[in-house]
PDB file of N, CA, C and O in Angstrom, chain B, residues numbered from 101:
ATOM      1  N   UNK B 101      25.564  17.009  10.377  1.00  0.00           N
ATOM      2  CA  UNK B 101      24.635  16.643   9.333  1.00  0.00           C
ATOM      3  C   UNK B 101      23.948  15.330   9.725  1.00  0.00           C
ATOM      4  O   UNK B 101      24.551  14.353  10.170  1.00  0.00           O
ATOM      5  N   UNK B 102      22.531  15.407   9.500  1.00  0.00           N
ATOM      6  CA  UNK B 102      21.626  13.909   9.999  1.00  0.00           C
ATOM      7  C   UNK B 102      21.925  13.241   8.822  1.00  0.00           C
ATOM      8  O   UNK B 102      22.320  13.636   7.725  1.00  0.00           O
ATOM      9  N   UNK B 103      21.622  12.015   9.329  1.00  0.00           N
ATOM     10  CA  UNK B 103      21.530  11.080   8.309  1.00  0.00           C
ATOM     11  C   UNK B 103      19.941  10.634   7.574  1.00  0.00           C
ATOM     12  O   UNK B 103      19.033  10.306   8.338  1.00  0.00           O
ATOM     13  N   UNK B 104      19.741  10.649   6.307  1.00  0.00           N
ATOM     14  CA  UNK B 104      18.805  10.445   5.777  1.00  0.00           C
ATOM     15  C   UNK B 104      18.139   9.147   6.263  1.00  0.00           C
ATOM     16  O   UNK B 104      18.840   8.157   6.467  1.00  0.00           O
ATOM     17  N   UNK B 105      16.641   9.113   6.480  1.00  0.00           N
ATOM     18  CA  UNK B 105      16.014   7.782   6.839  1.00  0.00           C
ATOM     19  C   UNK B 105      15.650   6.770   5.762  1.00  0.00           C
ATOM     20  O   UNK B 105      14.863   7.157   4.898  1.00  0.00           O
ATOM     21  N   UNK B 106      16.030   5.753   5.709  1.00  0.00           N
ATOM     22  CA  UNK B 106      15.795   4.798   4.358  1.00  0.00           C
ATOM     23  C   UNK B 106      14.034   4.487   5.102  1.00  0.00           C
ATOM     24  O   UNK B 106      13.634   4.402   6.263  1.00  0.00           O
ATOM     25  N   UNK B 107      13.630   4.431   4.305  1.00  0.00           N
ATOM     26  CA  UNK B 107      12.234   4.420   3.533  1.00  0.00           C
ATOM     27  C   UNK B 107      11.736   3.074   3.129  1.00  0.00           C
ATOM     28  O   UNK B 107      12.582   2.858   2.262  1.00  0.00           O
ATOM     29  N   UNK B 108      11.286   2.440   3.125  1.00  0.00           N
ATOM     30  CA  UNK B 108      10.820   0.632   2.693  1.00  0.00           C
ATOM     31  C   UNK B 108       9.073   1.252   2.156  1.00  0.00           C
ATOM     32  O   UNK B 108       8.212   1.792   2.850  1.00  0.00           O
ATOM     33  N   UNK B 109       9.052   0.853   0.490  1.00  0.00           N
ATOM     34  CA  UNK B 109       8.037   0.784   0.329  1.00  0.00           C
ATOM     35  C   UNK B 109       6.594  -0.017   1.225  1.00  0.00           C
ATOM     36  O   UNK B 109       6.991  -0.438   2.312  1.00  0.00           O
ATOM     37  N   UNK B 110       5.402  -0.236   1.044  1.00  0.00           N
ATOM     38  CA  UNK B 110       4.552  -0.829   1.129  1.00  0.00           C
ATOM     39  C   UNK B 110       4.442  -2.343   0.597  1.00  0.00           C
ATOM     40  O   UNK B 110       4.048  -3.236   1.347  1.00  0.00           O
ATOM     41  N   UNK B 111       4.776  -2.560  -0.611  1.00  0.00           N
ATOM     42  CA  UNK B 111       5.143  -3.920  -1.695  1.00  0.00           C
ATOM     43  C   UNK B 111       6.328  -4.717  -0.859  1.00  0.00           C
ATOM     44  O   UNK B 111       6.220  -5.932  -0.700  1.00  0.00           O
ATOM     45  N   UNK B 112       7.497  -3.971  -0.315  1.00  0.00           N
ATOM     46  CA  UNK B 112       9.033  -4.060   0.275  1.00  0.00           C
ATOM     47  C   UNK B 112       8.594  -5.099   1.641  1.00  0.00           C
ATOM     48  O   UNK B 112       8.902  -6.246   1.963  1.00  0.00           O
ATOM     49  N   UNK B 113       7.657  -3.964   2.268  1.00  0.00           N
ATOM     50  CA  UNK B 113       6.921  -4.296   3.696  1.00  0.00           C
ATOM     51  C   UNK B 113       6.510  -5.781   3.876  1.00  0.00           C
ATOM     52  O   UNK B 113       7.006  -6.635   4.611  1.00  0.00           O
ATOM     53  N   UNK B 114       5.307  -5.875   2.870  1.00  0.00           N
ATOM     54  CA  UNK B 114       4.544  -6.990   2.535  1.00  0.00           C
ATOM     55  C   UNK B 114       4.927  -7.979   2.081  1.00  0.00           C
ATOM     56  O   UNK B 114       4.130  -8.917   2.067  1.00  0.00           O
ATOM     57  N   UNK B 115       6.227  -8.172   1.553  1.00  0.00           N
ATOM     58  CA  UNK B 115       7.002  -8.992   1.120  1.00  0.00           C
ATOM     59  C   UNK B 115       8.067 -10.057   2.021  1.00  0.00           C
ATOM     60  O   UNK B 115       8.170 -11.282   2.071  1.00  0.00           O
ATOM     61  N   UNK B 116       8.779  -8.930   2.685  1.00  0.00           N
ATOM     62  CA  UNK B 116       9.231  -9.066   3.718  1.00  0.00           C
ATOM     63  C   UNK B 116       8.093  -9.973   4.850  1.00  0.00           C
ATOM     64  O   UNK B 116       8.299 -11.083   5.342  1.00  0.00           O
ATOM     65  N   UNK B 117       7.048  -9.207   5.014  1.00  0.00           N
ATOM     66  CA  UNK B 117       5.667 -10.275   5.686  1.00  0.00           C
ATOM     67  C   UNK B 117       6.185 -11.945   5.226  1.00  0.00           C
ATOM     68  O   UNK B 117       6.734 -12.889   5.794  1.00  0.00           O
ATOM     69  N   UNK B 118       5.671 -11.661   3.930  1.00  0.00           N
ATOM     70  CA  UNK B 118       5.535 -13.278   3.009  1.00  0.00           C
ATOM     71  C   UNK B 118       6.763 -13.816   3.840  1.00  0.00           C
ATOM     72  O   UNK B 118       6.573 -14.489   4.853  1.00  0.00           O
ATOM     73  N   UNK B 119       7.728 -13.577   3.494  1.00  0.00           N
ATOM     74  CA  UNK B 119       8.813 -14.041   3.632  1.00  0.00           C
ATOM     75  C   UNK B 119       9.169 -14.878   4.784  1.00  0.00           C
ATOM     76  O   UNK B 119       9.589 -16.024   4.625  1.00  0.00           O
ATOM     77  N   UNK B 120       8.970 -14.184   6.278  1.00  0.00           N
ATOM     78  CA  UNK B 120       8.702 -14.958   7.796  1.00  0.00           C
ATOM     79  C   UNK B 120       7.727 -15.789   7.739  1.00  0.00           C
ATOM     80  O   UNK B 120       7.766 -16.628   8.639  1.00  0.00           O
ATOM     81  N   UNK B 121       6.702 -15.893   6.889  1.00  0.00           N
ATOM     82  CA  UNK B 121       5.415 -16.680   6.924  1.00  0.00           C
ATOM     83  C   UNK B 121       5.606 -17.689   6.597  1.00  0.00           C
ATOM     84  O   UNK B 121       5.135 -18.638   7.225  1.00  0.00           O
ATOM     85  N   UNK B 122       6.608 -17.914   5.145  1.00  0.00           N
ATOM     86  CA  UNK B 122       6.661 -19.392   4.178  1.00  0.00           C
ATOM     87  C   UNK B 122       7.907 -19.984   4.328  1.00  0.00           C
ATOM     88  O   UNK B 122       8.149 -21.041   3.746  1.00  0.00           O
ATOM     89  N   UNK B 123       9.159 -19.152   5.402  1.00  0.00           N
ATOM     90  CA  UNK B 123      10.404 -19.644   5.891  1.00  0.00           C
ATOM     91  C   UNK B 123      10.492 -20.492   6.970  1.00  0.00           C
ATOM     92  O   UNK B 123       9.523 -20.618   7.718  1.00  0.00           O
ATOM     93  N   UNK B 124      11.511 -21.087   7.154  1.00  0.00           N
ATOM     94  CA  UNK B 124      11.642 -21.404   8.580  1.00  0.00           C
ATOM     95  C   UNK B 124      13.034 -20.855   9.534  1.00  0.00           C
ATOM     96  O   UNK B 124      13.735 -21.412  10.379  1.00  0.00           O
ATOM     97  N   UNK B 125      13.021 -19.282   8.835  1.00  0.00           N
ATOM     98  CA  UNK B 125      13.920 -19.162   9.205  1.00  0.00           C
ATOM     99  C   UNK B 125      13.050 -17.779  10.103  1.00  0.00           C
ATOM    100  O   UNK B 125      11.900 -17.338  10.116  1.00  0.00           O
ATOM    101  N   UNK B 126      14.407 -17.437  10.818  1.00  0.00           N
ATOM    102  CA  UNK B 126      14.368 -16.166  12.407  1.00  0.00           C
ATOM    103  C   UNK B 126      13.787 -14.949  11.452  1.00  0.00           C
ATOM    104  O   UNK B 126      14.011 -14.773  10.255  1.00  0.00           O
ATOM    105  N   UNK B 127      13.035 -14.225  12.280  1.00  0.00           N
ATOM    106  CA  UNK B 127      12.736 -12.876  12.192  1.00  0.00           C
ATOM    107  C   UNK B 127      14.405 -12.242  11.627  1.00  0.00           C
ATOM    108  O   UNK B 127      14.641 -11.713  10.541  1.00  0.00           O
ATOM    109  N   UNK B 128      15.167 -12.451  12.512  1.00  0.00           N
ATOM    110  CA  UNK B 128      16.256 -12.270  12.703  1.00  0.00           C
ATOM    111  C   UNK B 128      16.924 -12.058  11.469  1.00  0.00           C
ATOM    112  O   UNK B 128      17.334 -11.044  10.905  1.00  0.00           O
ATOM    113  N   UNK B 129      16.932 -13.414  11.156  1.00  0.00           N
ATOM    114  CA  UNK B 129      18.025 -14.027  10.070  1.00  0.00           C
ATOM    115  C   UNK B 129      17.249 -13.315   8.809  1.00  0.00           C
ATOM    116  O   UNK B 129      18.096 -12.773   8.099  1.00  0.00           O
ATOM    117  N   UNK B 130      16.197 -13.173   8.401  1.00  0.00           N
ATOM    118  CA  UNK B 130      15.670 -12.596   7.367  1.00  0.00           C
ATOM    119  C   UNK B 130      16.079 -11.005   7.009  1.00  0.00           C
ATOM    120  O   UNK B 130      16.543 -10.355   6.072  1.00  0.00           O
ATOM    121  N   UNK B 131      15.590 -10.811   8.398  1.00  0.00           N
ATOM    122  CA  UNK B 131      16.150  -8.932   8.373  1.00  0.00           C
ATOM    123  C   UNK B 131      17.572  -8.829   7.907  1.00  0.00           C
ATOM    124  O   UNK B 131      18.014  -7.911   7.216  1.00  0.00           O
ATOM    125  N   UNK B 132      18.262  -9.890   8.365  1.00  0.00           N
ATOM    126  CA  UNK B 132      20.201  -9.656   7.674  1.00  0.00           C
ATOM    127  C   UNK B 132      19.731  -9.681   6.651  1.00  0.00           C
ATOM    128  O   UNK B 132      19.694  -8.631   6.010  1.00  0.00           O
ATOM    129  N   UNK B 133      19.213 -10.836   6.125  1.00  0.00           N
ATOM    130  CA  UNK B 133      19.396 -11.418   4.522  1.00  0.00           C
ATOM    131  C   UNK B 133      18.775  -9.942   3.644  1.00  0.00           C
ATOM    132  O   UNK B 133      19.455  -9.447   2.745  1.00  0.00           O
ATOM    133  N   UNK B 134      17.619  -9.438   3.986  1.00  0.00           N
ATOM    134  CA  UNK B 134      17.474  -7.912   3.194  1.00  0.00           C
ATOM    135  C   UNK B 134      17.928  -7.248   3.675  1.00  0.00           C
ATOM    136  O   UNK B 134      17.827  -6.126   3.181  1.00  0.00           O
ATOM    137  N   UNK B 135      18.691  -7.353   4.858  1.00  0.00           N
ATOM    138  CA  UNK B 135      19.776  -5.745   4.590  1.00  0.00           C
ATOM    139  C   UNK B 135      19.260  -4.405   5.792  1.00  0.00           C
ATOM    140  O   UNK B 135      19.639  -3.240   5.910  1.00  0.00           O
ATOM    141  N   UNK B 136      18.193  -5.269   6.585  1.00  0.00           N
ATOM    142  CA  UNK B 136      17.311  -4.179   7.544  1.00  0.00           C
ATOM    143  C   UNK B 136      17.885  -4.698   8.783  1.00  0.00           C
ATOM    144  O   UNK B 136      18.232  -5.842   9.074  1.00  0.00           O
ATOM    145  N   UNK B 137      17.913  -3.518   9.505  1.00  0.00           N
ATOM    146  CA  UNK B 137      18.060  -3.661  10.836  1.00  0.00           C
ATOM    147  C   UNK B 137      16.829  -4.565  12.141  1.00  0.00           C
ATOM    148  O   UNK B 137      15.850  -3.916  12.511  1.00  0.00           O
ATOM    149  N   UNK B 138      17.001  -5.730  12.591  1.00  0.00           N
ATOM    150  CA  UNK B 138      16.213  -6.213  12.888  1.00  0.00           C
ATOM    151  C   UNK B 138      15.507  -5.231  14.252  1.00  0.00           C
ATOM    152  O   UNK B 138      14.313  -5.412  14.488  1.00  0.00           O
ATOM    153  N   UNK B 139      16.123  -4.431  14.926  1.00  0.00           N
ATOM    154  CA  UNK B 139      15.295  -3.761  15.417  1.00  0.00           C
ATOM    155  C   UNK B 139      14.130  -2.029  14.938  1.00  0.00           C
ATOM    156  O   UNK B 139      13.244  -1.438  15.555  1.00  0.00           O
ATOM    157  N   UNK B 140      14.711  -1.833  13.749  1.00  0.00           N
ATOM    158  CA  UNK B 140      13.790  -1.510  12.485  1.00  0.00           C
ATOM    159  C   UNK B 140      13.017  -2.575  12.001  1.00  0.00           C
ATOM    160  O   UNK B 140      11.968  -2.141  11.525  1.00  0.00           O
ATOM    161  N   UNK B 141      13.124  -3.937  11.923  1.00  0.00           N
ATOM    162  CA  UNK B 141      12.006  -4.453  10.789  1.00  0.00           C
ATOM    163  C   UNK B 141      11.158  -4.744  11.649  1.00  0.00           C
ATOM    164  O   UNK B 141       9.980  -4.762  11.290  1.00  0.00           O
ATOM    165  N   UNK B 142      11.502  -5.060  13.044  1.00  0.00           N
ATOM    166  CA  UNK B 142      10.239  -5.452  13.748  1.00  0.00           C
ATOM    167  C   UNK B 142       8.488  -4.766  13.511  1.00  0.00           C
ATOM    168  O   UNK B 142       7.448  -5.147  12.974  1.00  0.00           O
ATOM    169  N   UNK B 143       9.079  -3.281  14.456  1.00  0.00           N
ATOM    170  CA  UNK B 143       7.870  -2.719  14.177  1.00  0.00           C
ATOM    171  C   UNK B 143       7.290  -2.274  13.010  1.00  0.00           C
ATOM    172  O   UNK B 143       6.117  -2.303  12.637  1.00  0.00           O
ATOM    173  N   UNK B 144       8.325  -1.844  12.475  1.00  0.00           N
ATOM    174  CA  UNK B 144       7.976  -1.040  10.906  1.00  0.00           C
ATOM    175  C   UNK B 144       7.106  -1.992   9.869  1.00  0.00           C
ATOM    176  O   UNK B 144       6.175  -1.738   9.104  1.00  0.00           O
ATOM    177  N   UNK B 145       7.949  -3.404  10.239  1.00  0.00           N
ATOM    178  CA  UNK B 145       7.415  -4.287   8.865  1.00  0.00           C
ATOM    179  C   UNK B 145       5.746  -5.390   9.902  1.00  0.00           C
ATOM    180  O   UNK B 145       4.604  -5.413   9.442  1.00  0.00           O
ATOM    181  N   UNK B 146       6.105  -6.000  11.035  1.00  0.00           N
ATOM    182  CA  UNK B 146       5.071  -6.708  11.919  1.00  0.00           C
ATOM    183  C   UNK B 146       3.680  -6.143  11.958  1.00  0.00           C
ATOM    184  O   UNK B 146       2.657  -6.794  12.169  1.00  0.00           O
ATOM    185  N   UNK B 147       3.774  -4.700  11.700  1.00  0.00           N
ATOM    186  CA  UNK B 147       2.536  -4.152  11.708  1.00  0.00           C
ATOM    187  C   UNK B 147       1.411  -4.744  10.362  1.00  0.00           C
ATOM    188  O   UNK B 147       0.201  -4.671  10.575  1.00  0.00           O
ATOM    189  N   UNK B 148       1.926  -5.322   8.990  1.00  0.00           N
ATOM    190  CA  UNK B 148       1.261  -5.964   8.476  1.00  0.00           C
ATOM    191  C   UNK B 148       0.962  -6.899   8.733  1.00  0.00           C
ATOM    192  O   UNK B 148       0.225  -7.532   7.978  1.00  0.00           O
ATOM    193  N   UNK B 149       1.477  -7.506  10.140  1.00  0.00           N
ATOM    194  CA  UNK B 149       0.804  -9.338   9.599  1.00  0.00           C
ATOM    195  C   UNK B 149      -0.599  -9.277  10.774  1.00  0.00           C
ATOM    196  O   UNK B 149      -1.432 -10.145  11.035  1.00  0.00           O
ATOM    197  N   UNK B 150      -0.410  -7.706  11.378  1.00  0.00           N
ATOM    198  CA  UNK B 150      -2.048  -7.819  12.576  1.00  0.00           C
ATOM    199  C   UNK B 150      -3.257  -7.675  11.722  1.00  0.00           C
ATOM    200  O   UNK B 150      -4.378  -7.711  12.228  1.00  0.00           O
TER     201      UNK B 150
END
């Protein structure tokens, strides 16, 4: 049996954006703090800030 793909809204995405923008904290360290895999948030979420 596969495992279902978690899904991150658009609002989720963009937020996550804000978030690396007004921190001074790691790409890294953010992705723990919500709970995403930092090699998932890269591409999935980076694509908003082009």
């Amino acid at each position: 049996m596969s495992k279902s793909r978690k899904v991150y809204d658009r609002e989720f995405k963009l937020n996550a954006v804000r978030l690396i923008q007004a921190e001074e904290a790691t790409i890294k360290e953010i992705a723990e703090d919500l709970g995403i895999n930092y090699y998932t948030f890269r591409p999935a979420f980076l694509i908003f800030v082009l």
